[in-house]
N, C-alpha and C positions, 0 to 999 in steps of 0.2 A: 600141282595141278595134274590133272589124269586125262590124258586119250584115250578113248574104246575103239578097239581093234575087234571087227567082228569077225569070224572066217570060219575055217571046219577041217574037217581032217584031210589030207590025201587031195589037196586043195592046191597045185602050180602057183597057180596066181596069188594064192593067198601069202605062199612061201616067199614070192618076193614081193609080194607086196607088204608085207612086215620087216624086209629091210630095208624099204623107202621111208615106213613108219618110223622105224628105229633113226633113220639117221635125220630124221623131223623132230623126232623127241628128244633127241641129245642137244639140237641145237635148240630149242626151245626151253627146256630144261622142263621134260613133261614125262611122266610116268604114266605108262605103257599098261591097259588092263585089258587082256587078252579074254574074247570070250565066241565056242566052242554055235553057233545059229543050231546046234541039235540037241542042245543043253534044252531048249525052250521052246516048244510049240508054237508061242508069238512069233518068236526071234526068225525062229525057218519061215515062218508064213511072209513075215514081212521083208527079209535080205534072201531069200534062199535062190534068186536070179543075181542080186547084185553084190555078192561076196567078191572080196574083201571091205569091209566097209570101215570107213574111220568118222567116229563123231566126237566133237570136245563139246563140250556141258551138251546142252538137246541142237549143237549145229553141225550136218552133214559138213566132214571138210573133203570127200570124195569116196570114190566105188570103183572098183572095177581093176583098171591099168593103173598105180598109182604111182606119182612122184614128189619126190619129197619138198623139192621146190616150188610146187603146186600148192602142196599141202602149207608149207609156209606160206605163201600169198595166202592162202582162205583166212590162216588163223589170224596173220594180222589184218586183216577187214573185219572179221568179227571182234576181234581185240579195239578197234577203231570205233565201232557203231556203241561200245557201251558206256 
């Protein structure tokens, strides 16, 4: 299973907020697909206020200040609803 990590370059936030990702995804056993909001016209249009963003399949699991014990709690609610 794959988490998207959305963020951009020269990005603080973004820099630790992929090590709160990282240590969600290890404990989850979830592979990490890093991707670049300036790669895509949509991508900037739609996160270019709310970098770092983390979604598993099409569910926000958060934005912004991230934590990874957060980010647990979301996934096992959505893990829960299907």
């Amino acid at each position: 299973m794959i988490v998207t990590f959305y963020t951009k370059e020269n990005c603080p936030l973004c820099e630790k907020g992929y090590k709160e990702v990282s240590a969600f995804a290890r404990e989850k056993r979830l592979s990490i697909n890093k991707i670049d909001i300036y790669s895509d016209d949509t991508l900037l249009e739609k996160f270019q206020l709310m970098i770092p963003v983390v979604y598993y399949q099409s569910h926000e699991l958060g934005f912004g200040q991230l934590n990874a014990d957060e980010l647990v709690d979301r996934f096992n609610q959505i893990e829960k609803e299907k």
